[in-house]
OpenMM code with the backbone's topology and positions (N, CA, C; nanometers):
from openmm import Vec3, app, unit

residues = "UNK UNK UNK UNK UNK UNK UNK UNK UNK UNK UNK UNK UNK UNK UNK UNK UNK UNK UNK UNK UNK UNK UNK UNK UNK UNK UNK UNK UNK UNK UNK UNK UNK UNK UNK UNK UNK UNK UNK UNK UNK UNK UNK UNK UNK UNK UNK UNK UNK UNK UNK UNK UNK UNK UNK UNK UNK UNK UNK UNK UNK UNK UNK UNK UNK UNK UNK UNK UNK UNK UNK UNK UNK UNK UNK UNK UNK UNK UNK UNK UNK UNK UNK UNK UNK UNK UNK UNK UNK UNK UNK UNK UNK UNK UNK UNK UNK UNK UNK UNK UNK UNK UNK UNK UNK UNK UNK UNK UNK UNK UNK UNK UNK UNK UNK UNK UNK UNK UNK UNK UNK UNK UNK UNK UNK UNK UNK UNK UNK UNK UNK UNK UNK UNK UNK UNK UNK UNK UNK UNK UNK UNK UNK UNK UNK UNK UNK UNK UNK UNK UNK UNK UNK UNK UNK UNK UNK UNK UNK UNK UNK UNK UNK UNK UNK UNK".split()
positions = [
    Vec3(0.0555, 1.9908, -0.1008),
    Vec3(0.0380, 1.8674, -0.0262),
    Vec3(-0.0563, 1.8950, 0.0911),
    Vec3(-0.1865, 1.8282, 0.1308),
    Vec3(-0.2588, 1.7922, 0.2777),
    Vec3(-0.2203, 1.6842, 0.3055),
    Vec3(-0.2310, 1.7640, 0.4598),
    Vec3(-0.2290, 1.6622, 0.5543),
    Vec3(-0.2754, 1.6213, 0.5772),
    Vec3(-0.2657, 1.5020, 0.6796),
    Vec3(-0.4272, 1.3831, 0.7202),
    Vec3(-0.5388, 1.4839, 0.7859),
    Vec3(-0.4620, 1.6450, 0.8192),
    Vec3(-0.5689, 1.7364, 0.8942),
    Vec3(-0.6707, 1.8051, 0.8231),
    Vec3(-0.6144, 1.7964, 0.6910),
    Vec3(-0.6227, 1.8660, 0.6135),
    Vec3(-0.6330, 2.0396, 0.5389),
    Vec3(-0.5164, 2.0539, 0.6639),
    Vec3(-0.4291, 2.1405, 0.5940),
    Vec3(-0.3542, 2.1743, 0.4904),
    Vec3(-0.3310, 2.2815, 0.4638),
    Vec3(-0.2318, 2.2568, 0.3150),
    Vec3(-0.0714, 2.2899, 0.3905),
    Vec3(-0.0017, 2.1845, 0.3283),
    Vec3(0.1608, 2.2498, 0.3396),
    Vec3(0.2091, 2.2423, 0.2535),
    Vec3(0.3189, 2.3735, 0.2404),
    Vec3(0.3915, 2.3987, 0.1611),
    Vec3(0.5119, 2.3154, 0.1492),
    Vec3(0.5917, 2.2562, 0.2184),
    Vec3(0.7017, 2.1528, 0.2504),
    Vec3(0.6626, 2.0027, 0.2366),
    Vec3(0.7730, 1.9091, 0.1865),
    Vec3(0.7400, 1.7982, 0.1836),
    Vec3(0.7857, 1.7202, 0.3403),
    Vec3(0.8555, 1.8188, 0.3745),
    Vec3(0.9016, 1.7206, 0.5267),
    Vec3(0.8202, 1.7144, 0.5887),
    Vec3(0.8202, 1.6112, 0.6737),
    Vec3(0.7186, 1.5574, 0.8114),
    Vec3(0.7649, 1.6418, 0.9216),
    Vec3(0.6739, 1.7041, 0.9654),
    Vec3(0.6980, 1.7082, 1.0897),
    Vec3(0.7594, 1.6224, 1.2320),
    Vec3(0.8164, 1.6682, 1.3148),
    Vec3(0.8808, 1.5487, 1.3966),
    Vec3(0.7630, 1.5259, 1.4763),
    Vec3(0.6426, 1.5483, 1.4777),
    Vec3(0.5105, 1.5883, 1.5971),
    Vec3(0.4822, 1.4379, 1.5132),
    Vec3(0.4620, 1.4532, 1.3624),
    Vec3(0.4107, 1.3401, 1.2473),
    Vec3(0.4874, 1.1893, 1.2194),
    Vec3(0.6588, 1.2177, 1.2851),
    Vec3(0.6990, 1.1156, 1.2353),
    Vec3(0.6969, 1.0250, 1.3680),
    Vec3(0.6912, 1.1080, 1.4969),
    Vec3(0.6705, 1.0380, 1.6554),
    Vec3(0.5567, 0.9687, 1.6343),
    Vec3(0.4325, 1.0166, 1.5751),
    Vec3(0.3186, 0.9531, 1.6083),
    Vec3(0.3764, 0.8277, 1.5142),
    Vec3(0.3777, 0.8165, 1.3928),
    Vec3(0.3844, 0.7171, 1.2983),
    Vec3(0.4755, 0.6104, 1.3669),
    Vec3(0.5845, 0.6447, 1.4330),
    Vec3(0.6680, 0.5580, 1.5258),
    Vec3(0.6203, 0.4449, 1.6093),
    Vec3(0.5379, 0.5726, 1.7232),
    Vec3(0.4497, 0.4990, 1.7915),
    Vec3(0.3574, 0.4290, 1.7686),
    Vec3(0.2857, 0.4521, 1.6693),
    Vec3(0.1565, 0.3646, 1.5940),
    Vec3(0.2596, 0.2469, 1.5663),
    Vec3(0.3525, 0.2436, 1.4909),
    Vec3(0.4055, 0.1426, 1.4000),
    Vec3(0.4685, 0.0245, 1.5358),
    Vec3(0.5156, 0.1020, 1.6068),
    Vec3(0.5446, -0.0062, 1.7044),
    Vec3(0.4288, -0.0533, 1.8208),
    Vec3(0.3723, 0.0538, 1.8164),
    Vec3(0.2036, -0.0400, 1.8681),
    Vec3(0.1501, -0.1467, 1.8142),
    Vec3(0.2085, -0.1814, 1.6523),
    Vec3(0.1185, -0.2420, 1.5586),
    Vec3(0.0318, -0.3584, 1.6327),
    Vec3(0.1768, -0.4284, 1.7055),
    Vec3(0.1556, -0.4987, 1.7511),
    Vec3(0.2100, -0.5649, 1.8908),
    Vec3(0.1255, -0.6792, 1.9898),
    Vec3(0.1844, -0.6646, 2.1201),
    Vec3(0.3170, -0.7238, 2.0827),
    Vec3(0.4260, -0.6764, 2.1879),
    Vec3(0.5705, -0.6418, 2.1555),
    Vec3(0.6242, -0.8232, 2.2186),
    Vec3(0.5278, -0.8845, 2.2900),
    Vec3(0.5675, -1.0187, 2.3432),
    Vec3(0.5716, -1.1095, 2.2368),
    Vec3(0.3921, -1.0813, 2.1446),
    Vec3(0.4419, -1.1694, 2.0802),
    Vec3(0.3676, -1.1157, 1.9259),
    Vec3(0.4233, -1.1664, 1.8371),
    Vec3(0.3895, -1.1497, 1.6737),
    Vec3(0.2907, -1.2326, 1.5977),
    Vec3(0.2193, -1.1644, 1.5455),
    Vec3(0.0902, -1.2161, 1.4840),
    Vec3(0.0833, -1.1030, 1.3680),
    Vec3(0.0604, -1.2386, 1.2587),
    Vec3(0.0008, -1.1246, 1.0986),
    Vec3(-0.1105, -1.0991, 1.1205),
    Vec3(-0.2231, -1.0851, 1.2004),
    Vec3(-0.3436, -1.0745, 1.1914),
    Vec3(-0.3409, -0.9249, 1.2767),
    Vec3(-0.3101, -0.8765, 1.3816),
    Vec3(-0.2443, -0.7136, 1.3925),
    Vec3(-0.2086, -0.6359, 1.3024),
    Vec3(-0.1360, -0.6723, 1.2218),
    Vec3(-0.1135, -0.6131, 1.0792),
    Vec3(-0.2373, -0.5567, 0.9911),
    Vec3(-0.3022, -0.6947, 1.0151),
    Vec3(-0.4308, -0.6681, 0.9779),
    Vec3(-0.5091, -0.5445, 1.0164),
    Vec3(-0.5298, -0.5867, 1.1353),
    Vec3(-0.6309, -0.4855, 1.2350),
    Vec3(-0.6017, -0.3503, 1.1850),
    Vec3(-0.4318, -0.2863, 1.2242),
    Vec3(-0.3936, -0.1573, 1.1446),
    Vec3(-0.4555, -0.1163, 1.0036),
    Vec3(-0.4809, -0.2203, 0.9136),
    Vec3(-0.5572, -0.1920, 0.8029),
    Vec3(-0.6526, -0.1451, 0.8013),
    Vec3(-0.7722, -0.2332, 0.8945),
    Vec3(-0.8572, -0.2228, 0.9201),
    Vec3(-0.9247, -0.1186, 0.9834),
    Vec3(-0.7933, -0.0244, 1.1238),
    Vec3(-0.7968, 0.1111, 1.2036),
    Vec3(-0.8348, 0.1934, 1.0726),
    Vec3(-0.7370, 0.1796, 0.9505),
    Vec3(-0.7717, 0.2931, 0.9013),
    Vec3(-0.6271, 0.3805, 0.8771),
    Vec3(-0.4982, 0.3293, 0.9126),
    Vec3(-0.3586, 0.4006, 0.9770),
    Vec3(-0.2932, 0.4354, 0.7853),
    Vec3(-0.2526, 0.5511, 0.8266),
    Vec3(-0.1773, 0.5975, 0.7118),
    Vec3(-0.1436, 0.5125, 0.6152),
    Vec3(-0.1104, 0.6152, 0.5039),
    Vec3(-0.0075, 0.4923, 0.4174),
    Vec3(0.1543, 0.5021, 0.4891),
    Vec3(0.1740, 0.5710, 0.5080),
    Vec3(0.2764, 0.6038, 0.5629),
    Vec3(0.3060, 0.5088, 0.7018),
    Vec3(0.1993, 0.4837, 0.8110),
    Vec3(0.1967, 0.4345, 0.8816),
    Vec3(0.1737, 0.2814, 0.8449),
    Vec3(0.1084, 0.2711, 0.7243),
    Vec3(0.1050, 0.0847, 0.6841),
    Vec3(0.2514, 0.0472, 0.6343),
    Vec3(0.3232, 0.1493, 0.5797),
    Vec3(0.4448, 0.0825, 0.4996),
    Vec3(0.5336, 0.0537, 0.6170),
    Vec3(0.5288, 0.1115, 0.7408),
    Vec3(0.6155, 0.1328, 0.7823),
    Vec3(0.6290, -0.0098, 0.8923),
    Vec3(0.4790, -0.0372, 0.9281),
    Vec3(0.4761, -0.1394, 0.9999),
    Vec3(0.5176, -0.2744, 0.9125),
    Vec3(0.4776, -0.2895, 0.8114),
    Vec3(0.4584, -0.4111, 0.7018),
    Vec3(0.6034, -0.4511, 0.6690),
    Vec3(0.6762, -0.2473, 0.6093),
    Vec3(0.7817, -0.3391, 0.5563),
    Vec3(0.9051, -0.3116, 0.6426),
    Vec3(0.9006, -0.2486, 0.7805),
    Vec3(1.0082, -0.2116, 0.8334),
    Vec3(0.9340, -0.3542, 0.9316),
    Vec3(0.8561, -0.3444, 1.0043),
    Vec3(0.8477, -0.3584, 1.1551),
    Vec3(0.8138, -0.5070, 1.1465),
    Vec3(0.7450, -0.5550, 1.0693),
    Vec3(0.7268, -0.7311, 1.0513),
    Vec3(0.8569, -0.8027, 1.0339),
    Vec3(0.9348, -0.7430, 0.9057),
    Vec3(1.0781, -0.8331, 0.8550),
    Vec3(1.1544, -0.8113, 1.0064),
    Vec3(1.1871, -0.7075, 1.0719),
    Vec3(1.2414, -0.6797, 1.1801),
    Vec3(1.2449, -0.7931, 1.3124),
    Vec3(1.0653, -0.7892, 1.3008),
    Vec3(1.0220, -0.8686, 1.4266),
    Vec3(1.0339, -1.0056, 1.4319),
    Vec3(1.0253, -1.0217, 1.2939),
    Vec3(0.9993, -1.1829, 1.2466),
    Vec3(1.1940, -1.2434, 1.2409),
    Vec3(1.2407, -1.1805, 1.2171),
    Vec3(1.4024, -1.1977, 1.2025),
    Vec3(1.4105, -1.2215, 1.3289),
    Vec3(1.4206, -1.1668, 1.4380),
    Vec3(1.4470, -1.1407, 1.5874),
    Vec3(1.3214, -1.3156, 1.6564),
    Vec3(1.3082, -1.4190, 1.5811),
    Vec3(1.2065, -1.5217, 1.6465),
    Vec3(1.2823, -1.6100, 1.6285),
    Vec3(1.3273, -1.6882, 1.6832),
    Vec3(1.3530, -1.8179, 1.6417),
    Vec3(1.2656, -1.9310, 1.5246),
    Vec3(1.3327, -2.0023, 1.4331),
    Vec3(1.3328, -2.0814, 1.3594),
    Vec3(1.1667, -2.1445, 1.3753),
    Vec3(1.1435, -2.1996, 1.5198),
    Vec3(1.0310, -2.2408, 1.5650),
    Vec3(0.8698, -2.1146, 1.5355),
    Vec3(0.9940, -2.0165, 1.6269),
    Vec3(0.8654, -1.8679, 1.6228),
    Vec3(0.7843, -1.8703, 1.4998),
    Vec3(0.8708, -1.8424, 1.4256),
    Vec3(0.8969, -1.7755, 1.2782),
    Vec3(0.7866, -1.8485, 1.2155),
    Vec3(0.8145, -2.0295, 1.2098),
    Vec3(0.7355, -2.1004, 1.1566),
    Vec3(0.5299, -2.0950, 1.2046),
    Vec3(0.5537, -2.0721, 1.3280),
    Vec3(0.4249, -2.0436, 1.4014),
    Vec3(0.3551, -1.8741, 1.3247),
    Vec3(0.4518, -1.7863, 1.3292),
    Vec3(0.4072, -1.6869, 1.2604),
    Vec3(0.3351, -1.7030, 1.1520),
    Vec3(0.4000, -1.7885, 1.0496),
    Vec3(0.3718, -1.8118, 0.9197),
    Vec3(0.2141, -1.8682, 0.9237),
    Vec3(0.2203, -1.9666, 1.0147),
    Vec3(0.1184, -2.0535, 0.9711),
    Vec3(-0.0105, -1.9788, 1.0446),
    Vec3(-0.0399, -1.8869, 1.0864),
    Vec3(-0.1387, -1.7501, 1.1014),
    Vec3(-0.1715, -1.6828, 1.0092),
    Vec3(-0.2816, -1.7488, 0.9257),
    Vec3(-0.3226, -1.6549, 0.8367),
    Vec3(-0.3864, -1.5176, 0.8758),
    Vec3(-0.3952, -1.4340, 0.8283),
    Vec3(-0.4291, -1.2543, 0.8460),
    Vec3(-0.5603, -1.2654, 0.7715),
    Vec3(-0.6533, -1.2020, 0.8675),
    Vec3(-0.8040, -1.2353, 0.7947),
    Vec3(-0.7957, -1.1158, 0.6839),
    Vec3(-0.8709, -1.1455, 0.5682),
    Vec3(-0.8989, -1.0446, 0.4873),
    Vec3(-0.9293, -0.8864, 0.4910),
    Vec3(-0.8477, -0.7853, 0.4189),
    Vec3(-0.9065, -0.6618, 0.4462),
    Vec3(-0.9972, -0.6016, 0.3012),
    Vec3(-0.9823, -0.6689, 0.2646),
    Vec3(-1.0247, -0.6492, 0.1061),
    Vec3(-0.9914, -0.5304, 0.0259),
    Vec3(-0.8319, -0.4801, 0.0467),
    Vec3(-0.7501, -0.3671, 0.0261),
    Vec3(-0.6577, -0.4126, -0.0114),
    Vec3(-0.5773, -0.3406, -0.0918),
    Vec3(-0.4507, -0.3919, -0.1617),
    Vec3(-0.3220, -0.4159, -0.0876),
    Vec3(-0.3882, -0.3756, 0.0587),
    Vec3(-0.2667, -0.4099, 0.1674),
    Vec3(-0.2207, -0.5627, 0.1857),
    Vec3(-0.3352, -0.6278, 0.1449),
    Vec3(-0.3289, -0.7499, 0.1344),
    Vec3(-0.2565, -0.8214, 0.0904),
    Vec3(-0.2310, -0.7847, -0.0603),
    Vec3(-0.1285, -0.7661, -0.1108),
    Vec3(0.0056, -0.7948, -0.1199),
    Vec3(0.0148, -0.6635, -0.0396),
    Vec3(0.1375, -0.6310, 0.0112),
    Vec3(0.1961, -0.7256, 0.1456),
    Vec3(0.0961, -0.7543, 0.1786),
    Vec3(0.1392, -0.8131, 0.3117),
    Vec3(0.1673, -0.9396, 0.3228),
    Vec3(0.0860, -1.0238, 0.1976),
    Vec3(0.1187, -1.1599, 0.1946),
    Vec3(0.2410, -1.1610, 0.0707),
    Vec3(0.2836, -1.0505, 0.0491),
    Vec3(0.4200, -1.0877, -0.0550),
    Vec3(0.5166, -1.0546, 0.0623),
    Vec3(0.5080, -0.9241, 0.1087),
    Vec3(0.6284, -0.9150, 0.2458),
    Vec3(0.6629, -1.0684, 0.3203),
    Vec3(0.5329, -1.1192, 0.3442),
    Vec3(0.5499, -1.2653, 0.4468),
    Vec3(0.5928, -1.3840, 0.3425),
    Vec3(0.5730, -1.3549, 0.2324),
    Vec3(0.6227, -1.4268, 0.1128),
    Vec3(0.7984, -1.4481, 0.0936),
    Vec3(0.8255, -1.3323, 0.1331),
    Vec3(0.9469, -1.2378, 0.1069),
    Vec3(1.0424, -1.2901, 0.2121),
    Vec3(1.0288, -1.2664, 0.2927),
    Vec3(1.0970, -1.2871, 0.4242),
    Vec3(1.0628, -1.4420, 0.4701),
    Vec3(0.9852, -1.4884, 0.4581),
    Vec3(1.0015, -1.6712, 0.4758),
    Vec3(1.1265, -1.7181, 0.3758),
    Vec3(1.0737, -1.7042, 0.2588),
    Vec3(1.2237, -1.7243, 0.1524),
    Vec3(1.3380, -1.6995, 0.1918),
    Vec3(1.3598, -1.5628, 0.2530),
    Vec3(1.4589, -1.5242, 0.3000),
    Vec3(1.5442, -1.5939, 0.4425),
    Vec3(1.5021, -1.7001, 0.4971),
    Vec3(1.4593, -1.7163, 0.6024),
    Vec3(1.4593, -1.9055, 0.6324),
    Vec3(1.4559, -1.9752, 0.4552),
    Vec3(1.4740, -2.0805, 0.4767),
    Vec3(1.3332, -2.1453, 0.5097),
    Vec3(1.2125, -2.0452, 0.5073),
    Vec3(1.0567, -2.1167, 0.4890),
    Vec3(0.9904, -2.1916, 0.4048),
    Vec3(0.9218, -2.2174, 0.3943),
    Vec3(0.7958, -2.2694, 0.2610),
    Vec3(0.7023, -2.1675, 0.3031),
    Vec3(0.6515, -2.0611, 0.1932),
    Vec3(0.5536, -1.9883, 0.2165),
    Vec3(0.4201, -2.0458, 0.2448),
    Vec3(0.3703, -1.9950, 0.3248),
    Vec3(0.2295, -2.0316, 0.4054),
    Vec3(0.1354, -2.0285, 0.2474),
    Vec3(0.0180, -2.1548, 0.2396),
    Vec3(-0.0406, -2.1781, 0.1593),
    Vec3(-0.0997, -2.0677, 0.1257),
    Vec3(-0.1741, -1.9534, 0.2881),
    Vec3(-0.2655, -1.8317, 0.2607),
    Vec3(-0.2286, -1.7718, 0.2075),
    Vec3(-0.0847, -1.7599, 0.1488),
    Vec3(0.0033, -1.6443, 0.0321),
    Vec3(-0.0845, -1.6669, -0.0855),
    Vec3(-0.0985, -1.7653, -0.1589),
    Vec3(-0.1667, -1.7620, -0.2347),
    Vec3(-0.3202, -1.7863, -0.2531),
    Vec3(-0.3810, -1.7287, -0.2084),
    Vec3(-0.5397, -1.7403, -0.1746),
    Vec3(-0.5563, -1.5983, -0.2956),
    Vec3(-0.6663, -1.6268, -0.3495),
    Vec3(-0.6710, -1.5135, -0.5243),
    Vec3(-0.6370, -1.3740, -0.4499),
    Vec3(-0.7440, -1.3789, -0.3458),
    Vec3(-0.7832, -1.2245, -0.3094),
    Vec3(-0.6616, -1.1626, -0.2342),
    Vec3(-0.5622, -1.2102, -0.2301),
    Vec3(-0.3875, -1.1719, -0.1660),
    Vec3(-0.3025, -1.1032, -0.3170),
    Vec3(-0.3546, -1.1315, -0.4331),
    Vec3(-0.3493, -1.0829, -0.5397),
    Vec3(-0.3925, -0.9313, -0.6072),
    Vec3(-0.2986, -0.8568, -0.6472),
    Vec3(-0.3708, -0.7780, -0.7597),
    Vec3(-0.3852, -0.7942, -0.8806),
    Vec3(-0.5075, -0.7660, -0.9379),
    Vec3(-0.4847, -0.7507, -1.1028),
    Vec3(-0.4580, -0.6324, -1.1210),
    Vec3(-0.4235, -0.5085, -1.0761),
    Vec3(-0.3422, -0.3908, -1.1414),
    Vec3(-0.2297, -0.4315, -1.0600),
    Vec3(-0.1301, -0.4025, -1.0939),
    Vec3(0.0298, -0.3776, -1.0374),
    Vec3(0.0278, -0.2481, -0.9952),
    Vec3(0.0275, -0.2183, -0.8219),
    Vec3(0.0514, -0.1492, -0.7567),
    Vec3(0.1705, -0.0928, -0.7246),
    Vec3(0.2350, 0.0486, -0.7603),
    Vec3(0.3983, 0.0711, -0.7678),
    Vec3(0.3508, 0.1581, -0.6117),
    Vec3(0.3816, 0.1161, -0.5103),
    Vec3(0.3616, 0.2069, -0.3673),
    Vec3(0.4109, 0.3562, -0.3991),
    Vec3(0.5204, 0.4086, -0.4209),
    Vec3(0.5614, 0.5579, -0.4353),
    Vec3(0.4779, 0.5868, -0.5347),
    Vec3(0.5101, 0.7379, -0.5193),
    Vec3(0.4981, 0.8115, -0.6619),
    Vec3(0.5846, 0.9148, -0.6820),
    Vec3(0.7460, 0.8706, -0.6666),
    Vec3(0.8241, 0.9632, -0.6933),
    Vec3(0.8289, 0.8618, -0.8257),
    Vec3(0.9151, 0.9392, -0.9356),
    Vec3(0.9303, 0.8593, -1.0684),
    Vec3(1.0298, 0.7274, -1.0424),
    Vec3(1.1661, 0.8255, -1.0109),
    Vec3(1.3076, 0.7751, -0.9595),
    Vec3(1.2481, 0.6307, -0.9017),
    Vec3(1.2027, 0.6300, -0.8219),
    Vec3(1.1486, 0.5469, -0.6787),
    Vec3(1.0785, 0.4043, -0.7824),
    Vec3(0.9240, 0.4759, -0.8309),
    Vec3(0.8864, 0.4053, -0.9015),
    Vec3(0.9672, 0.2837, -1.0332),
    Vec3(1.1098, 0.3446, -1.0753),
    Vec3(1.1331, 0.2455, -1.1919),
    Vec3(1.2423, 0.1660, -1.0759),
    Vec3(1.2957, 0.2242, -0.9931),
    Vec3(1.3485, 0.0929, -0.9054),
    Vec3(1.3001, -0.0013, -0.8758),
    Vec3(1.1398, 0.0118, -0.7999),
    Vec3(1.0354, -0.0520, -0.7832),
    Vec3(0.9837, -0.1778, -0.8736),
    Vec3(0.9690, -0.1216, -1.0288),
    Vec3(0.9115, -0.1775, -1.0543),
    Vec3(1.0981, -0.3009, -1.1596),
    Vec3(1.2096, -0.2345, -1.1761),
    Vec3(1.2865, -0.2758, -1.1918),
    Vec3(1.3740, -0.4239, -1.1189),
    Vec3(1.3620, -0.3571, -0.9794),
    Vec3(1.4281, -0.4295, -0.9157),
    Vec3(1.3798, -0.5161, -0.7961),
    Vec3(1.1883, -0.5117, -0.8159),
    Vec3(1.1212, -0.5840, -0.6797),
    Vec3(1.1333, -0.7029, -0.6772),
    Vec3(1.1830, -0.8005, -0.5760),
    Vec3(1.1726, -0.9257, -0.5262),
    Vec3(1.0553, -1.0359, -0.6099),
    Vec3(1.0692, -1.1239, -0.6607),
    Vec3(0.9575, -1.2446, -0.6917),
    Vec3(0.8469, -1.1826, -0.6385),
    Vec3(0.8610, -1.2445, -0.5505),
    Vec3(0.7214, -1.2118, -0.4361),
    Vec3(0.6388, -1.0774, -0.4510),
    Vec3(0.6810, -0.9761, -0.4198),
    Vec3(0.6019, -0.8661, -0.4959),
    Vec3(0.5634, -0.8128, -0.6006),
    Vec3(0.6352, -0.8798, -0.6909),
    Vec3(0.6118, -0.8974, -0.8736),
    Vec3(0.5088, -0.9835, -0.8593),
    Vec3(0.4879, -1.1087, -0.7928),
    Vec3(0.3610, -1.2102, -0.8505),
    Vec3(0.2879, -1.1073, -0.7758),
    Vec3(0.2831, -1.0688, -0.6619),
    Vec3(0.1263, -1.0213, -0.5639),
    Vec3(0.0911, -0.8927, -0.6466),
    Vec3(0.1722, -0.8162, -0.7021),
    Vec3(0.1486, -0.7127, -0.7732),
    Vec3(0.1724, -0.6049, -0.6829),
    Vec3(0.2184, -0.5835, -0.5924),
    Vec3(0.2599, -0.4833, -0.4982),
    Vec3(0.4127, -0.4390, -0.4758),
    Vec3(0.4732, -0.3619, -0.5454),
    Vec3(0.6054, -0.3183, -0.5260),
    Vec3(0.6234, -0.2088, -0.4961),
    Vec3(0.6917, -0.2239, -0.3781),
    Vec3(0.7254, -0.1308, -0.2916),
    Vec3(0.8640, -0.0803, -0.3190),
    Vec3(0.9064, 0.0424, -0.2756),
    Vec3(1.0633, 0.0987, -0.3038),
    Vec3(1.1479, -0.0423, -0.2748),
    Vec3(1.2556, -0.0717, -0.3633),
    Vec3(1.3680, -0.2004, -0.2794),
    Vec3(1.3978, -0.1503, -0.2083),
    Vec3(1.4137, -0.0153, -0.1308),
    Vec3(1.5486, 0.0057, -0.0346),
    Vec3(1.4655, -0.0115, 0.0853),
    Vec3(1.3301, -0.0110, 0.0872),
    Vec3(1.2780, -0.0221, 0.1998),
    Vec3(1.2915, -0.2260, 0.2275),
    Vec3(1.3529, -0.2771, 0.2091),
    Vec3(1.3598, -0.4094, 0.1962),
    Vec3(1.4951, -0.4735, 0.2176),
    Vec3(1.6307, -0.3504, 0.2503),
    Vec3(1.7487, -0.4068, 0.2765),
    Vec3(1.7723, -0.4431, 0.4356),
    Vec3(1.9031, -0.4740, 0.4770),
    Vec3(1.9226, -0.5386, 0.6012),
    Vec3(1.8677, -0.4403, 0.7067),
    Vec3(1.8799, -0.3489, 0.6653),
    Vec3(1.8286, -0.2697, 0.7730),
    Vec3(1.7273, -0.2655, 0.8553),
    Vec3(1.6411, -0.3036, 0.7542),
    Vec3(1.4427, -0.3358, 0.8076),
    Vec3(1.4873, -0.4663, 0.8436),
    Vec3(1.5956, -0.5460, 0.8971),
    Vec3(1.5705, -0.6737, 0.9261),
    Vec3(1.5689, -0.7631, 0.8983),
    Vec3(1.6116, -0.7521, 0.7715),
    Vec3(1.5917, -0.8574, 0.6670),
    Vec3(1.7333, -0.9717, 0.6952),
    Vec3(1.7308, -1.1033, 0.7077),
    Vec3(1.8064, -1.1879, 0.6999),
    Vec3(1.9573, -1.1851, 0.6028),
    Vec3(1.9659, -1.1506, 0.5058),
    Vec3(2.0637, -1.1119, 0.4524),
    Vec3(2.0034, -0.9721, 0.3421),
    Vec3(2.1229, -0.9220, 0.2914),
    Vec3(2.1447, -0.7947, 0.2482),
    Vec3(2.0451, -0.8295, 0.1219),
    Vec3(1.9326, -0.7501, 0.0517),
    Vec3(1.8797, -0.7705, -0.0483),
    Vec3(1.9405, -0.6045, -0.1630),
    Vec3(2.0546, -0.6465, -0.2182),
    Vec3(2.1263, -0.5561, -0.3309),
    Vec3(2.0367, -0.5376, -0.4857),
    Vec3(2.0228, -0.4648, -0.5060),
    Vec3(1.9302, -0.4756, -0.6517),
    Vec3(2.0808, -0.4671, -0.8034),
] * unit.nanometer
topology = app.Topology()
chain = topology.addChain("A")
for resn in residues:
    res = topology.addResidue(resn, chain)
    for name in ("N", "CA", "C"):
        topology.addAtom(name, app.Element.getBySymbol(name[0]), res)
């Protein structure tokens, strides 16, 4: 395995030097007053890990967006995220897909704009295990966008409005 330094390591664990930064990035994503999908964006755009995109997208949005009021929430939605022309895209308009549903929304029209789409089906891991959960047990929403991410990264924990059980 290299690192983003590109070093070689022998271990799959992160360093705690690696998982502080990713922390901090992830909660930098965005300003902490107020929430906007278009920050999300920008992180794409920086260039930030994969590690550091999953973490903001699918931990730190459902999180933030749960914690808004009814009103917030709806204002969130209706902010479309300018294009990155990356499969984060993807991912990001099924997460906001995901969590409006969850949430008692009507998904924002920009969910479905083509280029929020994949035509390959993107399985995020590449552990095997990981992968047939993924592709077994992902939410609507990331089945149409083509982006499935682990389910467990998607239970109450990240924030999510009620418990999502596979």
């Amino acid at each position: 395995m290299t690192s983003d330094r590109g070093q070689r390591r022998t271990d799959t664990a992160r360093s705690a030097e690696e998982e502080g930064t990713d922390r901090s990035r992830a909660a930098d994503a965005v300003d902490t007053d107020q929430l906007t999908l278009s920050a999300y964006a920008a992180a794409i755009d920086q260039g930030w890990t994969e590690c550091e995109l999953l973490r903001a997208i699918l931990h730190d949005l459902p999180r933030r967006f749960h914690a808004l009021s009814p009103e917030g929430q709806a204002k969130v939605l209706a902010g479309a995220p300018p294009l990155t022309e990356s499969r984060w895209d993807a991912l990001l308009a099924a997460t906001v897909e995901h969590i409006a549903a969850l949430h008692g929304h009507t998904p924002p029209a920009w969910v479905d704009e083509p280029a929020r789409f994949l035509v390959e089906t993107w399985v995020v891991t590449d552990i095997h295990s990981m992968r047939m959960d993924a592709i077994a047990f992902a939410p609507a929403a990331f089945i149409r966008h083509g982006a499935l991410p682990d389910p467990r990264d998607l239970d109450h924990r990240s924030g999510e409005h009620r418990a999502w059980v596979p």
